[in-house]
C-alpha positions as CSV (number, residue, x, y, z in Angstrom):
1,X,15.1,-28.7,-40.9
2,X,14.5,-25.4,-41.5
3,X,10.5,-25.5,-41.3
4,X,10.8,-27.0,-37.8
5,X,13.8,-24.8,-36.9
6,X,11.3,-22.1,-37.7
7,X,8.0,-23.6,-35.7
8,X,9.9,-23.3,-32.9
9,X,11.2,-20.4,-33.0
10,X,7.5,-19.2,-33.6
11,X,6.2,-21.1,-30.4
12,X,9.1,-20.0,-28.7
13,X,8.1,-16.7,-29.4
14,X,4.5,-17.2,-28.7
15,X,5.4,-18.7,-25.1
16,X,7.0,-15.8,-24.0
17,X,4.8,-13.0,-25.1
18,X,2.1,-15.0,-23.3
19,X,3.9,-15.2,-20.0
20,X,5.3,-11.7,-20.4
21,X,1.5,-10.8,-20.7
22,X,0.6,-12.5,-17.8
23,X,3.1,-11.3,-15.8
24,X,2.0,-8.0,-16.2
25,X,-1.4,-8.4,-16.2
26,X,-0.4,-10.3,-13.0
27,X,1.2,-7.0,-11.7
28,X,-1.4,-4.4,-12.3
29,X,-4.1,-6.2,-10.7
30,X,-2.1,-6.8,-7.6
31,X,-1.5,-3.2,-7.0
32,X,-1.3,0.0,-9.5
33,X,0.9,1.8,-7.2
34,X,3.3,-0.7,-6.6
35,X,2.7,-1.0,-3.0
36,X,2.6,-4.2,-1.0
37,X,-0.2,-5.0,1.7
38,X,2.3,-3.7,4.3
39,X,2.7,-0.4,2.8
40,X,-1.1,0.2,2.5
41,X,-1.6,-1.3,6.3
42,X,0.5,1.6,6.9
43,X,-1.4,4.2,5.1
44,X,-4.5,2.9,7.1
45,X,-3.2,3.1,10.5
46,X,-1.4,6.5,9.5
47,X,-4.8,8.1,8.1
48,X,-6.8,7.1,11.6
49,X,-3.6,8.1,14.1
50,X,-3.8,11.4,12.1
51,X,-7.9,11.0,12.8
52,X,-7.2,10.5,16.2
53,X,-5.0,13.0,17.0
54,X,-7.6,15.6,15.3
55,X,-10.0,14.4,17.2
56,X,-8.5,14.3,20.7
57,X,-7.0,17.4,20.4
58,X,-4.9,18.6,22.9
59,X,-6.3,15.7,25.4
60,X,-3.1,12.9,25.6
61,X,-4.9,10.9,27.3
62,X,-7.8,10.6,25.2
63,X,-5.2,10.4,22.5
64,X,-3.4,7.4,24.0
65,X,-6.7,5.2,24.2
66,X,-7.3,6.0,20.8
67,X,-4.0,5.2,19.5
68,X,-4.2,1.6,21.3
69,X,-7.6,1.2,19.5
70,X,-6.0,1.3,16.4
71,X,-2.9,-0.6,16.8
72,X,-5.3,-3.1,18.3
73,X,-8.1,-2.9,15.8
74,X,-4.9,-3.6,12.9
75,X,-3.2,-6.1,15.0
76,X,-0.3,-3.9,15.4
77,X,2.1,-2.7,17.7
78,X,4.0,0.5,18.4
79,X,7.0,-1.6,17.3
80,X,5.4,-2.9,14.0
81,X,4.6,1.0,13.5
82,X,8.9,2.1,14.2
83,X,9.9,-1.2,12.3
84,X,7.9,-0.1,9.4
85,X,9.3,2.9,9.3
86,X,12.7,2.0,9.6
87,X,12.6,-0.4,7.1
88,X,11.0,2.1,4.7
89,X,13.1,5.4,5.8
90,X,16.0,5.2,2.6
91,X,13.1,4.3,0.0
92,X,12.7,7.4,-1.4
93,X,10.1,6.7,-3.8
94,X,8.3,4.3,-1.6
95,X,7.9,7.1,0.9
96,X,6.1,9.4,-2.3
97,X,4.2,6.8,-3.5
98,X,2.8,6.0,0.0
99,X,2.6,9.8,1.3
100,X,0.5,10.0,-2.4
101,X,-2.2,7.4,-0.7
102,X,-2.2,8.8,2.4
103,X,-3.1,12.3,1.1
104,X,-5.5,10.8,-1.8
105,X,-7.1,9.1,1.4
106,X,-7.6,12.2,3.6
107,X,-8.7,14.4,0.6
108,X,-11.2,11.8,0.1
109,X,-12.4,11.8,3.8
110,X,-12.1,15.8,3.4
111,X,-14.7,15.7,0.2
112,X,-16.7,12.8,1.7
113,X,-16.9,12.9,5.8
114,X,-19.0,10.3,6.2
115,X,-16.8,7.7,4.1
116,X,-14.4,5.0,5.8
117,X,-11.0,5.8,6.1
118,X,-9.6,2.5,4.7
């Protein structure tokens, strides 16, 4: 009894290190950051609203038709953009961890011009 108490113990053992190794193999390659798909939707619209309003300057109007490209481009709303928000505002460290990807993102557009924003 004791052999067999053992060998199971030992695939017990085995089974878990395996899943506890997929699971976070699992984890890294969904996202390093911890971020979901929301959060970097966000960064994306964030990076070319802040594009826009560079680029229209002092010119509202321009800046409003360039602001509903976006939101329509993403499939997004001015809501989506104040329910994101909301939903994110007591996150602390959500709020660094995406305010870290939006500034990676425009020092990479700084360095590189010519490269996408997303």
């Amino acid at each position: 009894m004791g052999v067999n108490r053992l060998k199971h113990i030992s695939i017990s053992i085995l089974f878990l290190i395996i899943v506890g190794g997929a699971a976070i193999l699992f984890t890294r390659s969904t996202d390093t950051k911890g971020l979901s798909a929301e959060d970097y939707k966000f960064t994306d619209v964030f990076v070319e609203m802040a594009l826009a309003r560079e680029m229209a300057g002092n010119d509202l109007d321009s800046l409003n038709v360039l602001y509903t490209n976006i939101f329509e481009q993403n499939n997004i709303d001015s809501l989506w953009l104040l329910g994101y928000i909301s939903n994110i505002s007591l996150d602390v460290e959500k709020h660094k961890l995406i305010w870290d990807v939006i500034i990676e993102k425009l020092d990479s557009l700084k360095r590189n011009p010519d490269a996408d924003s997303s």
